[in-house]
GUBAFI-603964 format. One line per 3 residues: their letters; for each residue x, y, z of C-alpha. Coordinates in nm, 4 decimals. Each point is the difference from the previous one (the first is absolute). Layout:
REM GUBAFI-603964
a) X Y Z ~ ...
REM end
This chain:
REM GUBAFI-603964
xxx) 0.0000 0.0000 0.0000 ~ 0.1135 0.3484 -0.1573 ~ -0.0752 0.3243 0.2480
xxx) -0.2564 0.1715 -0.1109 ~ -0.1388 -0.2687 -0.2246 ~ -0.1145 -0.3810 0.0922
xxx) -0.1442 -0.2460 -0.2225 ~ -0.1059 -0.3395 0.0423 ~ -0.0950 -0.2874 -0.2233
xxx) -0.3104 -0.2012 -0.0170 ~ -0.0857 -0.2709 -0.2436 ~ 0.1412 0.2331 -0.3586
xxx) -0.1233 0.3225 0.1950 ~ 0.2651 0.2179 0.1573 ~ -0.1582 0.2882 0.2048
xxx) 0.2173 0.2923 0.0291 ~ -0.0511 0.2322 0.2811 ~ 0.1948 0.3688 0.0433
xxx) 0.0750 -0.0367 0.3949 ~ 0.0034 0.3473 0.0862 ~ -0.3456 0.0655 0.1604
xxx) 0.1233 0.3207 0.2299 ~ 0.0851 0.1882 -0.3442 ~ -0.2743 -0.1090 -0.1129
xxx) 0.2012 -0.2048 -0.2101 ~ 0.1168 0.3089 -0.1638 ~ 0.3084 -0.0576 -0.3100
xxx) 0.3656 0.0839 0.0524 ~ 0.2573 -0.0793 -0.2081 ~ 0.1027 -0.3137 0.2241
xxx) -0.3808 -0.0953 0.0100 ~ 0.0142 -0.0018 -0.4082 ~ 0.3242 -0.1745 -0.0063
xxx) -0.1525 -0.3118 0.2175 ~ -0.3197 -0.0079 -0.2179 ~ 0.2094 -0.0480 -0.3040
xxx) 0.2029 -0.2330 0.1727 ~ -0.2608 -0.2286 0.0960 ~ -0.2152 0.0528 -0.3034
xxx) 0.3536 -0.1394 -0.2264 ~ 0.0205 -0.2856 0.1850 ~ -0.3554 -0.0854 -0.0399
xxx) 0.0300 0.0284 -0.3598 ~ 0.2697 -0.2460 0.0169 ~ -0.2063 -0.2668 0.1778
xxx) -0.2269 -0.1844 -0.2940 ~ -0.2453 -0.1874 0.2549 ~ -0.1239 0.3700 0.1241
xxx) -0.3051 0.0639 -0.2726 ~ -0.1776 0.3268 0.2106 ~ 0.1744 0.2630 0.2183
xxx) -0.2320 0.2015 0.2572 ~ 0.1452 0.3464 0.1054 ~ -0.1644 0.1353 0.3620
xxx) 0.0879 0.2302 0.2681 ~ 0.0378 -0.0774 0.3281 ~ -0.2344 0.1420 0.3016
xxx) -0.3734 0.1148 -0.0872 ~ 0.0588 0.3629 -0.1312 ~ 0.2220 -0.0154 -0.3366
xxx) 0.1230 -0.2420 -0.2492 ~ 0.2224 0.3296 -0.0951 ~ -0.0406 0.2953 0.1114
xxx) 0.2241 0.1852 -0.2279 ~ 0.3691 0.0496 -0.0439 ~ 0.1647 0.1256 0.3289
xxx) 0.0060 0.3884 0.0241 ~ 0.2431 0.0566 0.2799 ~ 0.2344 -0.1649 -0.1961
xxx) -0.0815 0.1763 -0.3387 ~ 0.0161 0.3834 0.0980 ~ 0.3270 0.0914 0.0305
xxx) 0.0542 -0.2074 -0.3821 ~ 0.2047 0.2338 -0.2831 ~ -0.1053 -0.0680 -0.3317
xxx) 0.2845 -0.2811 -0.0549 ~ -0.1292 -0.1967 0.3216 ~ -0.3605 0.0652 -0.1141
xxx) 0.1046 -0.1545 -0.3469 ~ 0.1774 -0.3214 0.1889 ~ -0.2944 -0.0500 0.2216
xxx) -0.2300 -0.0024 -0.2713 ~ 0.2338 -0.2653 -0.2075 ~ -0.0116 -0.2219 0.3182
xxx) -0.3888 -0.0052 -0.0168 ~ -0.0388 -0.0545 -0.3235 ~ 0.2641 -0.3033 -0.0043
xxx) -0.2342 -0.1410 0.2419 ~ -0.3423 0.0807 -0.1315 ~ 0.1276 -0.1406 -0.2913
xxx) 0.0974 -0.3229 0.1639 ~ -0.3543 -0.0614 0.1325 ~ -0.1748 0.1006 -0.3902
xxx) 0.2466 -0.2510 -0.1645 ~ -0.0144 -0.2917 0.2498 ~ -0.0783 -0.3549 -0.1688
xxx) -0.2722 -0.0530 0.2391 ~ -0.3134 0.1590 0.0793 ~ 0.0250 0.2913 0.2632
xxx) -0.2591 0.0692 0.1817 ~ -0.0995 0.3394 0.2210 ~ -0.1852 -0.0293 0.3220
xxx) -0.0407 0.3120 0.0694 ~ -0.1118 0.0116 0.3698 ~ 0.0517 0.3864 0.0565
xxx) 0.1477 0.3118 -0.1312 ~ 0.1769 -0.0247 -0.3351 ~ 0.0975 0.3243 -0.0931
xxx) 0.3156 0.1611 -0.2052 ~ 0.2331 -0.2733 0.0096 ~ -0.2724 -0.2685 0.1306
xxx) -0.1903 0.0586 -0.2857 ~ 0.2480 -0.0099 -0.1979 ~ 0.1395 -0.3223 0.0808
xxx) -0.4033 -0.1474 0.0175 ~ -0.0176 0.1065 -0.3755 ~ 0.3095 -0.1639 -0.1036
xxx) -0.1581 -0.3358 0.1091 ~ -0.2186 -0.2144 -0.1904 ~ -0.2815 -0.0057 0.1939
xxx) -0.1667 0.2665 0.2983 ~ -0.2193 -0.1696 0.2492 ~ -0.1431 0.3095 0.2354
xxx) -0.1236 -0.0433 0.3874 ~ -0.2794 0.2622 -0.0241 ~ 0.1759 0.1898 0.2603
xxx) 0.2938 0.0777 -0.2508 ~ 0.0500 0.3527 -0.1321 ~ 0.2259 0.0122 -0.3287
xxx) 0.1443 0.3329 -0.1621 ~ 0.3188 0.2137 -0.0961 ~ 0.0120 0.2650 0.2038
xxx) 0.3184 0.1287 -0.1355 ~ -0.0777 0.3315 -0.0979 ~ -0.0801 0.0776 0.3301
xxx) 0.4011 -0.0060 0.1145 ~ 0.0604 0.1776 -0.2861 ~ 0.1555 -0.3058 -0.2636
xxx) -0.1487 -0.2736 -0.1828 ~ -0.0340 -0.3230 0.0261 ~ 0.3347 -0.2364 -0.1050
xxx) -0.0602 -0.2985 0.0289 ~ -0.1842 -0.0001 -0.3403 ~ -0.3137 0.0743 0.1591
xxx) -0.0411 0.2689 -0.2953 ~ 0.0074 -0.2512 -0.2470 ~ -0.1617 -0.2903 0.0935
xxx) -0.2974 0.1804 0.1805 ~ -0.1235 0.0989 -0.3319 ~ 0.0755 -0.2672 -0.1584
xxx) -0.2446 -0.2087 0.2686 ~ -0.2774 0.2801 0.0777 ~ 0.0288 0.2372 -0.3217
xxx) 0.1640 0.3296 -0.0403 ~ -0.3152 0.1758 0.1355 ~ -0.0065 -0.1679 0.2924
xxx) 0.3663 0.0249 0.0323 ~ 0.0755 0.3578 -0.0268 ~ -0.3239 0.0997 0.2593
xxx) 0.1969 -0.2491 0.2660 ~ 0.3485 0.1274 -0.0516 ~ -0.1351 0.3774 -0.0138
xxx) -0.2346 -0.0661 0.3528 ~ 0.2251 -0.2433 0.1271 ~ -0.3435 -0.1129 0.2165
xxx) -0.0348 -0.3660 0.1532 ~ -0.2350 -0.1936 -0.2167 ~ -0.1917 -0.2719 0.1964
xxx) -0.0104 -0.3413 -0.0764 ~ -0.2986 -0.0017 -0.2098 ~ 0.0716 0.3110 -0.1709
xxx) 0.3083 -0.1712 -0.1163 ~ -0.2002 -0.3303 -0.0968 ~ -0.2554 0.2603 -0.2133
xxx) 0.3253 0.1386 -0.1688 ~ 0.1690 -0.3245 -0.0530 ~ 0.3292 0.0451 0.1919
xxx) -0.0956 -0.2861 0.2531 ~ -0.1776 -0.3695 -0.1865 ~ -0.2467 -0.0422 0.3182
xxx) -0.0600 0.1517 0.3503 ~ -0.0081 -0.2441 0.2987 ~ -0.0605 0.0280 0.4016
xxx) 0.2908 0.0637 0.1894 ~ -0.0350 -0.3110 0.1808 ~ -0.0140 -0.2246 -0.3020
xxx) 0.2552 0.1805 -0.2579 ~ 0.3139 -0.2091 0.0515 ~ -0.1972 -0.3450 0.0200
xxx) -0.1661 0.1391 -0.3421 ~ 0.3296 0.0492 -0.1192 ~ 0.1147 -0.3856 0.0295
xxx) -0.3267 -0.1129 -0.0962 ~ 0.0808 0.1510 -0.3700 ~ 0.3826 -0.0003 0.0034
xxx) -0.0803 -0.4048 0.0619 ~ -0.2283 -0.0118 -0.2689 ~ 0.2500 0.1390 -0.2017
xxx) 0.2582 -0.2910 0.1005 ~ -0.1891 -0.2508 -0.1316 ~ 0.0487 0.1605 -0.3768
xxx) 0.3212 -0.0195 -0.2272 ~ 0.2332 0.2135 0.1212 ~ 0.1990 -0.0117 -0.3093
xxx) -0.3559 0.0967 -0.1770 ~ -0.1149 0.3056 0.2391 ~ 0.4035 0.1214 -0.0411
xxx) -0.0731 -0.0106 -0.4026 ~ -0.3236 0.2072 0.0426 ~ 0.0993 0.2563 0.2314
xxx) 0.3434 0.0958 -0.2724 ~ -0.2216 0.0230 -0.2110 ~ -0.2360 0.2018 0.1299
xxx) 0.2219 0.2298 0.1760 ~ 0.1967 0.0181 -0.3044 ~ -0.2757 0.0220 -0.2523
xxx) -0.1696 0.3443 0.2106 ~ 0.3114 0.1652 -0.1390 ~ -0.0420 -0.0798 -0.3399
xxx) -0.2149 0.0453 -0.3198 ~ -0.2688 -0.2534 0.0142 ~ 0.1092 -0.1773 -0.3191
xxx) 0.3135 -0.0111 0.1567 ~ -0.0747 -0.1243 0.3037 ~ -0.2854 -0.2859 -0.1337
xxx) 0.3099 -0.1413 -0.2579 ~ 0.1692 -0.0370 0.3701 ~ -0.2807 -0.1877 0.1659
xxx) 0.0273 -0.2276 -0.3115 ~ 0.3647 -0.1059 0.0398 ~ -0.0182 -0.0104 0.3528
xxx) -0.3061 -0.2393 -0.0426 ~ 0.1913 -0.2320 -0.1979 ~ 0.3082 0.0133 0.2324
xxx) -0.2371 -0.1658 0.3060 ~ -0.0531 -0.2905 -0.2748 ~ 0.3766 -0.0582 0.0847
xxx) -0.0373 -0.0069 0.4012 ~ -0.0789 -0.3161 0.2098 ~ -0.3631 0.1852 0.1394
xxx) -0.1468 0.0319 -0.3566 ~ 0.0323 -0.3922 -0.0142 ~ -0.0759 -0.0753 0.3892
xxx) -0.2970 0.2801 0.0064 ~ -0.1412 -0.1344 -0.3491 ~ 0.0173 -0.3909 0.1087
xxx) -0.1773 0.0713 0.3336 ~ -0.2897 0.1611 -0.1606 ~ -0.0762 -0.3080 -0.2850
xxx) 0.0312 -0.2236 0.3161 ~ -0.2127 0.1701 0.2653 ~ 0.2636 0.0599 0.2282
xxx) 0.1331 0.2949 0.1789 ~ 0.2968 0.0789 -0.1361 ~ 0.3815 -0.0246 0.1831
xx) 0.1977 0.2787 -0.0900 ~ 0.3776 0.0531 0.1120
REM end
């Protein structure tokens, strides 16, 4: 176990929790570090097919990036702080498994940020997401001005950055930057429930679809449909297109590595 961050396996789930529940679990430099740390070796580990990213205590999953530690930045430090967090925010979007957000408090700047550079955003309707930025006088860095439109549309986007207001859970489900909104109580047992549902498909196959969709939303559509195609045919290559194939002709549940 890391610091800041602990993570423990269960069945092809790892749950990864930021230990830091008096800062509100609040990103540093050494806190980003130890996330993409831990997130690397994950990726390295095949049998791991969903990751589930939490906060520890009741009130945040991330709070935000940690202030005290930010004021007194020049320009330079401001510029290697932001390369830190995106190294790691990109480390969670580009992981071979399925990540998964429980969100179980406040996810703001930085905590949003690193929710929408998962896969998936599971809610406890007591969460409050937002980038409240602007308010300090910056914006975000952690590429929370590019993927937040990319997720809830420019419009949306630009009013949330220019507010910087706390959206509520189900605001955030009506915008689409969370998939579903759960009770508190309930959100990380929801979490397993579908991050073991998705253990039971082809990992090889869900690693296929999500290139291709994350690549293909940066491309022209012809482009990105000739993509699909060839990666289609590639799975025709992989052990789960025969395993997956045979246990549905035989009306059996099908074993995939």
């Amino acid at each position: 176990m890391g610091q800041y961050i602990q993570w423990e396996e269960k069945g092809g789930v790892a749950v990864v929790t930021i230990n830091r529940p008096a800062a509100l679990n609040a990103l540093d430099p050494s806190v980003l570090e130890e996330r993409y740390e831990v997130m690397d070796r994950l990726d390295g580990l095949r049998h791991i097919k969903a990751v589930i990213l939490t906060g520890a205590g009741d009130k945040a999953f991330v709070a935000g990036a940690d202030i005290a530690s930010m004021r007194e930045m020049t320009p330079g430090e401001a510029m290697a702080f932001s390369r830190i967090g995106h190294r790691t925010m990109d480390r969670v979007a580009s992981m071979r498994a399925v990540t998964i957000a429980a969100i179980n408090g406040y996810a703001l700047g930085g905590g949003c940020e690193l929710a929408m550079a998962c896969d998936i955003r599971i809610a406890s309707s007591k969460a409050k997401m937002g980038i409240p930025e602007a308010t300090l006088g910056v914006i975000p860095d952690f590429g929370g001005t590019q993927r937040l439109p990319r997720l809830v549309g420019l419009g949306h986007a630009i009013e949330l950055l220019a507010t910087g207001r706390a959206c509520k859970a189900e605001e955030c489900l009506a915008m689409g930057l969370v998939n579903r909104v759960v009770e508190p109580d309930g959100l990380l047992d929801h979490c397993m429930e579908l991050a073991e549902t998705i253990c039971k498909n082809s990992a090889q196959a869900i690693g296929c679809g999500k290139q291709c969709m994350c690549a293909g939303v940066e491309m022209d559509l012809s482009k990105a449909l000739e993509l699909e195609q060839r990666v289609f045919a590639l799975t025709f290559a992989n052990a789960d297109q025969k395993e997956g194939m045979s246990a549905f002709l035989e009306k059996r549940q099908a074993k995939f590595a």
